[in-house]
DOLORO-231392 format. One record per residue: residue number from 1; residue in three letters; x, y, z of N, C-alpha, C in turn. Coordinates in nm, 4 decimals. Atoms other than C-alpha are relative to their C-alpha. Last residue first. Layout:
<rovos>
{pos=NUM code=ALA n_c1=X n_c2=Y n_c3=Z ca_c1=X ca_c2=Y ca_c3=Z c_c1=X c_c2=Y c_c3=Z} $
...
</rovos>
This chain:
<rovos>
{pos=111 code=UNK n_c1=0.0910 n_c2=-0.0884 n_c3=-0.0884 ca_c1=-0.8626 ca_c2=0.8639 ca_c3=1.6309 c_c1=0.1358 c_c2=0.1072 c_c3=0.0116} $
{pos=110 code=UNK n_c1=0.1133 n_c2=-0.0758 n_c3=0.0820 ca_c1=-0.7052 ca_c2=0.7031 ca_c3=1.3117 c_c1=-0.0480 c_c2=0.0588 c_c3=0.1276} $
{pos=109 code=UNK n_c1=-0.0798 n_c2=-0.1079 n_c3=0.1013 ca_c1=-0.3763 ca_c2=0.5638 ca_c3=1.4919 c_c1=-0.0775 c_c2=0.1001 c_c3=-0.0778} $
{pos=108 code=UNK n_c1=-0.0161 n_c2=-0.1267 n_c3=-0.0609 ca_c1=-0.6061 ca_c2=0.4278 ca_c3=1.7511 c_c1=0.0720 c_c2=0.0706 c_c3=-0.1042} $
{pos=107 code=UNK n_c1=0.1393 n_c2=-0.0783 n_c3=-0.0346 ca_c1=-0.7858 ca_c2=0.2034 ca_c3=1.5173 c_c1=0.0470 c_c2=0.0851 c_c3=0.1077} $
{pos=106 code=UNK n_c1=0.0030 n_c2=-0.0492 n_c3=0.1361 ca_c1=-0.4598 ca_c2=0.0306 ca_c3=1.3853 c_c1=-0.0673 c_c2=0.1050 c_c3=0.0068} $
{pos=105 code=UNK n_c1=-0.0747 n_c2=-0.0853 n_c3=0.0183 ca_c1=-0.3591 ca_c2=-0.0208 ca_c3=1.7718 c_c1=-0.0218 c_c2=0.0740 c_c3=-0.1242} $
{pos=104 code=UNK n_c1=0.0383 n_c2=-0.1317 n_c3=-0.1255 ca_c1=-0.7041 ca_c2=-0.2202 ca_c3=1.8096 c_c1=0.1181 c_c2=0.1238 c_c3=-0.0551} $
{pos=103 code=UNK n_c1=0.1051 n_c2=-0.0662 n_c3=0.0332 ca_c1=-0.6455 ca_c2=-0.4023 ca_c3=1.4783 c_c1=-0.0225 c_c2=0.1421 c_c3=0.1099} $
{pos=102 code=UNK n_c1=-0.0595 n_c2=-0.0667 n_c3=0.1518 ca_c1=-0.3133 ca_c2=-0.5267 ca_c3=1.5609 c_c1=-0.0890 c_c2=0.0710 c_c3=-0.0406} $
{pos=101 code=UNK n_c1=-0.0786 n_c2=-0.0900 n_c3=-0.0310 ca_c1=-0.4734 ca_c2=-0.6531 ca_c3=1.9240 c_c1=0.0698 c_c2=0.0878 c_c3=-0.0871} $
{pos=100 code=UNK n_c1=0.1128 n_c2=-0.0988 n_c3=-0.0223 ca_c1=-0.7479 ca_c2=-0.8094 ca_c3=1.7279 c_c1=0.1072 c_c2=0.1332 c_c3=0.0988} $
{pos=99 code=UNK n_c1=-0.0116 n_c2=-0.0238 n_c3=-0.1896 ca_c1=-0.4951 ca_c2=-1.0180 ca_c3=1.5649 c_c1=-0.0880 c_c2=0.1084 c_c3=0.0289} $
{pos=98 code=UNK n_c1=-0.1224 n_c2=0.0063 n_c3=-0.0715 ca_c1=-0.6121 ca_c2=-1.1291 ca_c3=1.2234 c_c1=0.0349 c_c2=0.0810 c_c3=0.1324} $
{pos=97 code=UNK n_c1=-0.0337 n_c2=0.0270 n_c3=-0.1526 ca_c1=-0.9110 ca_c2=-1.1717 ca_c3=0.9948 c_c1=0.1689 c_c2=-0.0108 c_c3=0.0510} $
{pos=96 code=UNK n_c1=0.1036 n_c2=0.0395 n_c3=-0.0947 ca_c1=-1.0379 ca_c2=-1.0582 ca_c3=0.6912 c_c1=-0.0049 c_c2=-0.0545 c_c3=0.1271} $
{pos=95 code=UNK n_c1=-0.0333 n_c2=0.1099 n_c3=-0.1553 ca_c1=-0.7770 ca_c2=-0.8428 ca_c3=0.5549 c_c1=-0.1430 c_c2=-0.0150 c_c3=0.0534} $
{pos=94 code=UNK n_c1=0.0924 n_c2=-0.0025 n_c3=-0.1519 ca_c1=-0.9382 ca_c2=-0.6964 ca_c3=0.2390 c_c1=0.1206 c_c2=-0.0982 c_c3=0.1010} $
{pos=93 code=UNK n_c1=-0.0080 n_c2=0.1243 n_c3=0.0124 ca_c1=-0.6290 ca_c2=-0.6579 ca_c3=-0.0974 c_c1=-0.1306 c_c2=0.0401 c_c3=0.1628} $
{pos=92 code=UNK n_c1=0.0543 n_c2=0.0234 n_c3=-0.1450 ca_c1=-0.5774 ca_c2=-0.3569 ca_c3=-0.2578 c_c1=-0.1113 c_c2=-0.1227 c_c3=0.0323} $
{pos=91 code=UNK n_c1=0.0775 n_c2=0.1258 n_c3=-0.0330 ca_c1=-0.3094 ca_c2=-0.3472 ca_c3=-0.5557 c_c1=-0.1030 c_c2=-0.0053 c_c3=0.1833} $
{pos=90 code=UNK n_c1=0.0553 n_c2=-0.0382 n_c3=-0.1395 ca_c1=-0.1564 ca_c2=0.0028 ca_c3=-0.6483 c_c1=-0.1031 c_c2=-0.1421 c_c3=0.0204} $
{pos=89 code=UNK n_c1=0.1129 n_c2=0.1600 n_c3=-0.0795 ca_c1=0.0860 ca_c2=-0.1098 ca_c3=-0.9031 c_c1=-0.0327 c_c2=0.0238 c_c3=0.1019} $
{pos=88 code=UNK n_c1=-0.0257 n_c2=0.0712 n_c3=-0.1117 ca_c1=0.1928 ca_c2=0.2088 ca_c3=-1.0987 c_c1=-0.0529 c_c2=-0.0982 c_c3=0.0445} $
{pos=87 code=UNK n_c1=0.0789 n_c2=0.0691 n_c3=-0.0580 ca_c1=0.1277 ca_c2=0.3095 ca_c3=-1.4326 c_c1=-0.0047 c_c2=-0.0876 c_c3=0.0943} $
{pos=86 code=UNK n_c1=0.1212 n_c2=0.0446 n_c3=0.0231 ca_c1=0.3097 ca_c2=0.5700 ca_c3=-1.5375 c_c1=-0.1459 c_c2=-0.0711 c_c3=0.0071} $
{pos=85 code=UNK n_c1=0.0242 n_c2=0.0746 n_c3=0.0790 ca_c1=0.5710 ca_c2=0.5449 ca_c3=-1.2795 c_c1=-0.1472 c_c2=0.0547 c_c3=-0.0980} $
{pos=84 code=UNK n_c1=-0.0507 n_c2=-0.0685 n_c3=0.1017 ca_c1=0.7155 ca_c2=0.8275 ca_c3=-1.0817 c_c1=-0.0384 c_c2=-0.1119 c_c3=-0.1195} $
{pos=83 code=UNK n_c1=-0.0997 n_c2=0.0993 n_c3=0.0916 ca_c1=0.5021 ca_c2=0.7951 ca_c3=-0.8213 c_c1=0.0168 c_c2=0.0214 c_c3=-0.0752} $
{pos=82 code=UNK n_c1=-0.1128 n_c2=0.0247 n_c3=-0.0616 ca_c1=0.4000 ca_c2=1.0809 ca_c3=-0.5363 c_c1=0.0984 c_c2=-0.1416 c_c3=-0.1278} $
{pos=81 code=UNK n_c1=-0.0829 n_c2=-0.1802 n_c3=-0.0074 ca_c1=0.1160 ca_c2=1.2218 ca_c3=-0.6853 c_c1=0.1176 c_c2=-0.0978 c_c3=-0.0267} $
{pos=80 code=UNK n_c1=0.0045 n_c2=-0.0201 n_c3=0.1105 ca_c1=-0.0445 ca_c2=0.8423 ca_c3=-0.7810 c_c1=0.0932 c_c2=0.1301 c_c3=-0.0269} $
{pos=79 code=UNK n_c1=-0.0936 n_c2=0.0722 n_c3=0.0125 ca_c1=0.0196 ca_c2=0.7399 ca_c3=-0.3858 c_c1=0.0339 c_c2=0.0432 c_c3=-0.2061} $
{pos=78 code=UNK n_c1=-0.1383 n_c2=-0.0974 n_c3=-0.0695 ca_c1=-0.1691 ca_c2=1.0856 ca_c3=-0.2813 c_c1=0.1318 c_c2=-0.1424 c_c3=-0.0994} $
{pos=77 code=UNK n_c1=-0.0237 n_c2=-0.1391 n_c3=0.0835 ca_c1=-0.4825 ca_c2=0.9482 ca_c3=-0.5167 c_c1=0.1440 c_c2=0.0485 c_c3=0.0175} $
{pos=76 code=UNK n_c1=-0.0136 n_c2=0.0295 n_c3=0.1691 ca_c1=-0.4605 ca_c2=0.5738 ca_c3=-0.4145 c_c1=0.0387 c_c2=0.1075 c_c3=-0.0516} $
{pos=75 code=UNK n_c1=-0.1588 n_c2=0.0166 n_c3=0.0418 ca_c1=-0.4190 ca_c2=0.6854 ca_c3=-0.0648 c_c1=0.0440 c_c2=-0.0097 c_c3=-0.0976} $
{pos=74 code=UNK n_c1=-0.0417 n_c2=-0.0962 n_c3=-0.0486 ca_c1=-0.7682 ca_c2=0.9083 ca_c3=-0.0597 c_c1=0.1390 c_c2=-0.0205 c_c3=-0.0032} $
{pos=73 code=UNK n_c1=-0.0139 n_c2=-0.0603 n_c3=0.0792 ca_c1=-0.9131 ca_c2=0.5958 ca_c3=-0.2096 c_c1=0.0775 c_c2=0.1433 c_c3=-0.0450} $
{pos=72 code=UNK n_c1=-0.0545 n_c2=0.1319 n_c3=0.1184 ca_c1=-0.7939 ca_c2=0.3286 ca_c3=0.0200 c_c1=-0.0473 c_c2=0.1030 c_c3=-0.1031} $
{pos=71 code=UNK n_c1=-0.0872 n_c2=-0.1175 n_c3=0.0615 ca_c1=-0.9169 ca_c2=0.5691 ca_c3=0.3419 c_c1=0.0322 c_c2=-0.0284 c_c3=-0.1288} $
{pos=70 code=UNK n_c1=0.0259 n_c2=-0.1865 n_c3=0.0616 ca_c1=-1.2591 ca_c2=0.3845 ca_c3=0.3678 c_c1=0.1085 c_c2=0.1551 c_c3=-0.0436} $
{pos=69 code=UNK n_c1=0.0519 n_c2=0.0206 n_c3=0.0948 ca_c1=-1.0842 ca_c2=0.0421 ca_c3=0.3776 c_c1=-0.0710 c_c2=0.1548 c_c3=-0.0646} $
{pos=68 code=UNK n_c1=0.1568 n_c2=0.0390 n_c3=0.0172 ca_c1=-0.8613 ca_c2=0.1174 ca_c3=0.6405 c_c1=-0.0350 c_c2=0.0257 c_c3=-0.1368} $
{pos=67 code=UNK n_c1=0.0693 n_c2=-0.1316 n_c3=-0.0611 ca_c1=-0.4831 ca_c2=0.0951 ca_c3=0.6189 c_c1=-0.1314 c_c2=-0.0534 c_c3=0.0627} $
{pos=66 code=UNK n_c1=0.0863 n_c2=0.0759 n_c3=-0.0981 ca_c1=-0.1600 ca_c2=-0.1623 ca_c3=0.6350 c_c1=-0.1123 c_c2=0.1460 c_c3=-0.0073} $
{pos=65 code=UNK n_c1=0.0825 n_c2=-0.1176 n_c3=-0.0662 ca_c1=0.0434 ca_c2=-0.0606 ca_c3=0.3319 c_c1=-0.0967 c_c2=-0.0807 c_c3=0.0648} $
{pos=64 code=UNK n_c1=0.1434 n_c2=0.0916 n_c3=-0.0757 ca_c1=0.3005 ca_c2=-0.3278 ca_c3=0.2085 c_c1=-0.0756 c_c2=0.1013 c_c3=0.0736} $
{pos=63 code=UNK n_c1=0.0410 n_c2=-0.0377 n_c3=-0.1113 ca_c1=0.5582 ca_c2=-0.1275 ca_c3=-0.0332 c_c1=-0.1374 c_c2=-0.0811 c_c3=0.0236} $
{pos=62 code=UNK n_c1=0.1335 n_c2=0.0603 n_c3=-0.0097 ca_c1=0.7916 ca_c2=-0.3396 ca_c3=-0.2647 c_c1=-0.0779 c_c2=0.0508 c_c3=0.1210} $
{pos=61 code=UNK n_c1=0.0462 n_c2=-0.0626 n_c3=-0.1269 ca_c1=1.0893 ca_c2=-0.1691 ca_c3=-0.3844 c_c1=-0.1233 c_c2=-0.0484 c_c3=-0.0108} $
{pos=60 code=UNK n_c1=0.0763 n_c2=-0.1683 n_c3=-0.0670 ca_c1=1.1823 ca_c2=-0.2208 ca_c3=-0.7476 c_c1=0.0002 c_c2=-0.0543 c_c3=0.1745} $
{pos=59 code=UNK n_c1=-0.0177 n_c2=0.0105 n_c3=-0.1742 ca_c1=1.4373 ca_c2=-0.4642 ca_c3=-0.9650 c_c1=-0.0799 c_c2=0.1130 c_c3=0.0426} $
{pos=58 code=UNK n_c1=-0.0740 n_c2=-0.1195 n_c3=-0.0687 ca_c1=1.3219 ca_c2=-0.4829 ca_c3=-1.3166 c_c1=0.0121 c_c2=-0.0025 c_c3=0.1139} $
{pos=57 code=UNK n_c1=-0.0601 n_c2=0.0755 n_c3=-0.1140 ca_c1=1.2539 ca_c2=-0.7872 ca_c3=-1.5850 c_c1=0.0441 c_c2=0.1772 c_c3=0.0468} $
{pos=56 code=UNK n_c1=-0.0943 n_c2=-0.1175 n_c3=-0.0296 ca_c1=1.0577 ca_c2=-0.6731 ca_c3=-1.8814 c_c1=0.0003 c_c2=-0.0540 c_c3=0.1486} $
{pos=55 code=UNK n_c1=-0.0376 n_c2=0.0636 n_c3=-0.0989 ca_c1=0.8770 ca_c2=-0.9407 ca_c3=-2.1342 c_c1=0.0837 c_c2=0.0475 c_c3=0.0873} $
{pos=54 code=UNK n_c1=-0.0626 n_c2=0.0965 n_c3=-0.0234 ca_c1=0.7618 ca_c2=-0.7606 ca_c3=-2.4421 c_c1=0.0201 c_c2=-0.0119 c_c3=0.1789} $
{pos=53 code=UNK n_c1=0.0113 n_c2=0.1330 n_c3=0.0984 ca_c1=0.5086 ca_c2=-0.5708 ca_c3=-2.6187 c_c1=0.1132 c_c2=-0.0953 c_c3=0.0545} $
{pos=52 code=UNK n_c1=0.0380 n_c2=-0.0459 n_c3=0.1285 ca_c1=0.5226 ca_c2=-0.2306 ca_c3=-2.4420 c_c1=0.0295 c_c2=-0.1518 c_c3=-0.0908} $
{pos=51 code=UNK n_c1=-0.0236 n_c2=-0.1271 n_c3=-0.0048 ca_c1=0.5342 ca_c2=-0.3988 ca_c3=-2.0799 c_c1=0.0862 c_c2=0.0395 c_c3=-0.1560} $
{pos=50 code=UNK n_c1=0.0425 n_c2=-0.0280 n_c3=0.1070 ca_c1=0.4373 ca_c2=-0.7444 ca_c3=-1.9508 c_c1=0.0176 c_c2=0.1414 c_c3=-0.0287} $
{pos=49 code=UNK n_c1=0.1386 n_c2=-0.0700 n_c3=0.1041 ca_c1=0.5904 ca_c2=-0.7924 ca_c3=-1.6552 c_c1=-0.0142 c_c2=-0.0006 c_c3=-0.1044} $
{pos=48 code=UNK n_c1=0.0415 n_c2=0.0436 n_c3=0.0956 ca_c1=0.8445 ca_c2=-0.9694 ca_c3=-1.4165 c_c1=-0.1243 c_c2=0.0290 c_c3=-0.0513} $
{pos=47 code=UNK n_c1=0.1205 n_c2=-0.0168 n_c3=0.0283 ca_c1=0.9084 ca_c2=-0.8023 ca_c3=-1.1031 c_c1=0.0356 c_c2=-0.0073 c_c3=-0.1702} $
{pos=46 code=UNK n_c1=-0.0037 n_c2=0.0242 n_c3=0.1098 ca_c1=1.2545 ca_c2=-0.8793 ca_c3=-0.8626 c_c1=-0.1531 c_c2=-0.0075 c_c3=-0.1005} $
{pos=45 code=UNK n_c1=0.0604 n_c2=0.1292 n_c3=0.0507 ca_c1=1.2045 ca_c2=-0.7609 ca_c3=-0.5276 c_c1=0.0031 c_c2=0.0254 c_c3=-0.1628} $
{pos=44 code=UNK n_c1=-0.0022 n_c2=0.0470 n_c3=0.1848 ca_c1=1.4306 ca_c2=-0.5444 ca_c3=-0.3753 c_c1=-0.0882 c_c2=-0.0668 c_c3=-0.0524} $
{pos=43 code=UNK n_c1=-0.1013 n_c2=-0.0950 n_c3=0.0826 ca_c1=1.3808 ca_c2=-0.2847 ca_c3=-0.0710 c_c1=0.0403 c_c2=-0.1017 c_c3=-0.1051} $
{pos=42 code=UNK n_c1=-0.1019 n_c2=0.0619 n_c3=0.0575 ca_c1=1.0766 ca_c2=-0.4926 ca_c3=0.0942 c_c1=0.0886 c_c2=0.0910 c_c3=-0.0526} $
{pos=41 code=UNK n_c1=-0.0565 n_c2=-0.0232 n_c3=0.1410 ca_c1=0.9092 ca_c2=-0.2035 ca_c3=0.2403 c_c1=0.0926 c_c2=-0.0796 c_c3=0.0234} $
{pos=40 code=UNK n_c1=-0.0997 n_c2=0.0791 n_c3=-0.0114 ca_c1=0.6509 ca_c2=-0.2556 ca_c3=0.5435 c_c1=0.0552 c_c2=0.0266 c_c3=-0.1715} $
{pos=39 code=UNK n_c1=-0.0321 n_c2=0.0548 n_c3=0.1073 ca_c1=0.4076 ca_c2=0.0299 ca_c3=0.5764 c_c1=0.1455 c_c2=-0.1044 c_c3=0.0004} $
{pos=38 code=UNK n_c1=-0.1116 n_c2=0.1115 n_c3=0.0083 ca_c1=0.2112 ca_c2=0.0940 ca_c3=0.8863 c_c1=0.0234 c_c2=0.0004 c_c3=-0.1526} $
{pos=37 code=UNK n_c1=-0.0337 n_c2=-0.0060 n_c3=-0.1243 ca_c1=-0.0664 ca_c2=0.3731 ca_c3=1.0563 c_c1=0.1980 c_c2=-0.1024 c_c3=-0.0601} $
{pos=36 code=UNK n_c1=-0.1374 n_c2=0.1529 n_c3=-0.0065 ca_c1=-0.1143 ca_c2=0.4654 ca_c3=0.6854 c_c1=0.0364 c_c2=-0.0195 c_c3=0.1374} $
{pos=35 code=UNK n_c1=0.0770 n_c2=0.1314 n_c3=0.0820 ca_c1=-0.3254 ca_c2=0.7530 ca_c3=0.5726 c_c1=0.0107 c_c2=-0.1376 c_c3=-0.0285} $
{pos=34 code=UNK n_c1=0.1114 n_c2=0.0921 n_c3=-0.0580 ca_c1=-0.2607 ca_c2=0.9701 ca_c3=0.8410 c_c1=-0.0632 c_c2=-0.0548 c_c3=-0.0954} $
{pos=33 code=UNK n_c1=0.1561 n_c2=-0.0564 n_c3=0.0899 ca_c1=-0.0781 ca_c2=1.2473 ca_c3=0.6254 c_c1=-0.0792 c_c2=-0.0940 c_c3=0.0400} $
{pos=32 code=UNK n_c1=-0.0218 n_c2=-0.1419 n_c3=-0.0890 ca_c1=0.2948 ca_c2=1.1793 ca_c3=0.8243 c_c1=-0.1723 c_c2=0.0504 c_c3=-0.0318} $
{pos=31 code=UNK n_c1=0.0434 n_c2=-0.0155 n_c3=-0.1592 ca_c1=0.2251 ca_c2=0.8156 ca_c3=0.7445 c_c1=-0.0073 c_c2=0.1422 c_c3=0.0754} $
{pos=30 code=UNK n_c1=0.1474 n_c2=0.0637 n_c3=-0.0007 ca_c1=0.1089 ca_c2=0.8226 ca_c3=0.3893 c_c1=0.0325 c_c2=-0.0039 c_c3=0.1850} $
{pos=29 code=UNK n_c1=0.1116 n_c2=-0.0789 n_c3=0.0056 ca_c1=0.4070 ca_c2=1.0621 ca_c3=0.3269 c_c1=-0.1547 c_c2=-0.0365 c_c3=0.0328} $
{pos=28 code=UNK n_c1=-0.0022 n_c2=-0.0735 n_c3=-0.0907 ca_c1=0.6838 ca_c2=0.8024 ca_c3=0.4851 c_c1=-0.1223 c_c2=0.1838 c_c3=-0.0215} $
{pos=27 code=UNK n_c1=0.0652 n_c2=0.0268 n_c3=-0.1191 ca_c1=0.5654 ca_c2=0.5459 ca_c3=0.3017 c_c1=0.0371 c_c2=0.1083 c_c3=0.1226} $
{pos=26 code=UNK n_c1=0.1474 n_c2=0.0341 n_c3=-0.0153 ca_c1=0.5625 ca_c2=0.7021 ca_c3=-0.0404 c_c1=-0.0369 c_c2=0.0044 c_c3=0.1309} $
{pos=25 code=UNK n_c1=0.1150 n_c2=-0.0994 n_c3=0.0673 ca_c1=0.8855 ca_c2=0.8518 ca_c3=-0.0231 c_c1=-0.1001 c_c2=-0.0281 c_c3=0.0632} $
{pos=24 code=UNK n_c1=-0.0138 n_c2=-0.0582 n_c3=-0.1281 ca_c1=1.0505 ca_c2=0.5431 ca_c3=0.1627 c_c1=-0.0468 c_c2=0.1242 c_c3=-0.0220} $
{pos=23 code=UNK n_c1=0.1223 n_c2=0.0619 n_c3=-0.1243 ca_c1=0.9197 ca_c2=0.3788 ca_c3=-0.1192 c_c1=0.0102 c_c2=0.0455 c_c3=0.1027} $
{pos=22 code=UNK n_c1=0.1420 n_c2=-0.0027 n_c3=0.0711 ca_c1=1.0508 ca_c2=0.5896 ca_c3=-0.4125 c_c1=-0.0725 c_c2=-0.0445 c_c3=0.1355} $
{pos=21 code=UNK n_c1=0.0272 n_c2=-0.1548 n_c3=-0.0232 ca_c1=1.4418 ca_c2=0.6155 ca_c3=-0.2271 c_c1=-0.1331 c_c2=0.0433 c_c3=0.0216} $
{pos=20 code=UNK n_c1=0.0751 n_c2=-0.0296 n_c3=-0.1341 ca_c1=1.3856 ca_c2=0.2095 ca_c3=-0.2317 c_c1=0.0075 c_c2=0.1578 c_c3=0.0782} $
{pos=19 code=UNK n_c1=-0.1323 n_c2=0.1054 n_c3=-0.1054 ca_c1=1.3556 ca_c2=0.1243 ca_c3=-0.5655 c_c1=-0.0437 c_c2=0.0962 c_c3=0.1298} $
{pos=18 code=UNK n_c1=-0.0861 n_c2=0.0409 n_c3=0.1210 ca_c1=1.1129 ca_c2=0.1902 ca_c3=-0.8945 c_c1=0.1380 c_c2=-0.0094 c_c3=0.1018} $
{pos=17 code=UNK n_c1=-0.1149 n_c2=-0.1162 n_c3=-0.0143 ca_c1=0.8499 ca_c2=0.1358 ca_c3=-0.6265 c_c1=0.0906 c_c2=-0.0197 c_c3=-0.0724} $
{pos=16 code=UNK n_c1=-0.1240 n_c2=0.0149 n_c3=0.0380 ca_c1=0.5598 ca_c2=-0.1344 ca_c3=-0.5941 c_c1=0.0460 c_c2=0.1295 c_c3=-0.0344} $
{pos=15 code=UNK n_c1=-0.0581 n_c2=-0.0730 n_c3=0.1568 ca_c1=0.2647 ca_c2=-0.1034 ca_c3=-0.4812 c_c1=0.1216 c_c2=-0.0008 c_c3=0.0129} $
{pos=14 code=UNK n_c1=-0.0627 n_c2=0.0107 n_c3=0.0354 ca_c1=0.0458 ca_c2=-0.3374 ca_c3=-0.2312 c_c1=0.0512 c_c2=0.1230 c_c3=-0.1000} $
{pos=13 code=UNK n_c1=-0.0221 n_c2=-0.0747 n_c3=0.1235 ca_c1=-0.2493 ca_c2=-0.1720 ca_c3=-0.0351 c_c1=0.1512 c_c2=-0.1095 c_c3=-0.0275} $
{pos=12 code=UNK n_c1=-0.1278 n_c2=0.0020 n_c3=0.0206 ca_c1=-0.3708 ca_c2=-0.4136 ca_c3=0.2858 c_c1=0.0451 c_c2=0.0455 c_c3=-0.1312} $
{pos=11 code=UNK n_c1=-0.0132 n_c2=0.0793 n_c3=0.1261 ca_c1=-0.6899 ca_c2=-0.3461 ca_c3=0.3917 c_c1=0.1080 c_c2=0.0025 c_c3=0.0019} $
{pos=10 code=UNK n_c1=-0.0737 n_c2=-0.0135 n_c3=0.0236 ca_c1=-0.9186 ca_c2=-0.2864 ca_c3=0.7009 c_c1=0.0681 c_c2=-0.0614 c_c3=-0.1428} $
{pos=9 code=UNK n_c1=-0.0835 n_c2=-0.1152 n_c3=-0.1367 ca_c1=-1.2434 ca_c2=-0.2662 ca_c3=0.8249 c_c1=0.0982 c_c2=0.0508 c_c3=-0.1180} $
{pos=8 code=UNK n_c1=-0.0507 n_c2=-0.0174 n_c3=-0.1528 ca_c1=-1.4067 ca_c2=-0.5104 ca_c3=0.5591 c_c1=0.0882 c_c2=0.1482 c_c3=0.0953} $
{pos=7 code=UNK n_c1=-0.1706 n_c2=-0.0089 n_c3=0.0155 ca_c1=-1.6408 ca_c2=-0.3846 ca_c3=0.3062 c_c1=0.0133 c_c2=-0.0495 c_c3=0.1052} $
{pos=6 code=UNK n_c1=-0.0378 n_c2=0.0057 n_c3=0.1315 ca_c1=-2.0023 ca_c2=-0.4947 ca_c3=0.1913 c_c1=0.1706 c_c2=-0.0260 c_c3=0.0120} $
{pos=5 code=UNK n_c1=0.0345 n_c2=0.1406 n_c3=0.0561 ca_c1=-2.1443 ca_c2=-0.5918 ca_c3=0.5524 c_c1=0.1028 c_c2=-0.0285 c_c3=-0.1252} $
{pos=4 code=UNK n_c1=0.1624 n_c2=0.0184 n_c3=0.0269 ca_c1=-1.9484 ca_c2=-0.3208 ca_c3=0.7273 c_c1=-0.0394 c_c2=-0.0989 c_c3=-0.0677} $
{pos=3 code=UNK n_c1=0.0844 n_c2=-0.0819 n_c3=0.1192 ca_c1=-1.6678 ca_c2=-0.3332 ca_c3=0.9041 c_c1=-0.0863 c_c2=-0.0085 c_c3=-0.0598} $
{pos=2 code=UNK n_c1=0.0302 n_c2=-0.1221 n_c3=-0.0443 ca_c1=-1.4622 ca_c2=-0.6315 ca_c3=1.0962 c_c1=-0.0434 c_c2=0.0715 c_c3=-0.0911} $
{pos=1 code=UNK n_c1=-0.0607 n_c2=-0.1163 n_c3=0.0621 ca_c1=-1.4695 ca_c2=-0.9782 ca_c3=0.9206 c_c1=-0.0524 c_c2=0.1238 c_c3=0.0698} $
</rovos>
């Protein structure tokens, strides 16, 4: 694992979007604001929840955020501006290993 003992390098943010106007929002402010070299947006995915006492089926936008681990709080905040949900799904996940060439390019986007 790249980065320091505790954290790795890099991470992968999940959140979901109430469709795909919302995510192309998001991902296009996390990249103009260098807090995102990459975001991949499913535009439907179907999301089954728990939500005010019952069982709630909704179509959203599924954004995949490629960052670093030390920005992940700085996106959390901007991604909280920017959504129109109450309680959005900001999920962050460590990448522990994968192409070192993907990594390299990740690590120029931050210099």
């Amino acid at each position: 694992m790249s980065g320091s003992n505790e954290h790795p390098e890099f991470v992968v943010v999940f959140v979901t979007a109430s469709g795909l106007d919302e995510a192309k929002l998001i991902a296009q402010s996390l990249l103009k604001e260098k807090l995102a070299p990459c975001v991949s947006i499913m535009p439907q995915v179907l999301s089954t929840f728990w939500w005010d006492g019952a069982v709630q089926n909704e179509e959203e936008s599924l954004c995949i955020i490629k960052t670093r681990f030390i920005d992940f709080d700085r996106l959390k905040r901007r991604v909280l501006e920017l959504h129109s949900y109450d309680v959005p799904e900001i999920i962050c996940m460590p990448i522990l290993d994968g192409s070192e060439s993907y990594f390299c390019w990740m690590r120029d986007f931050f210099r």
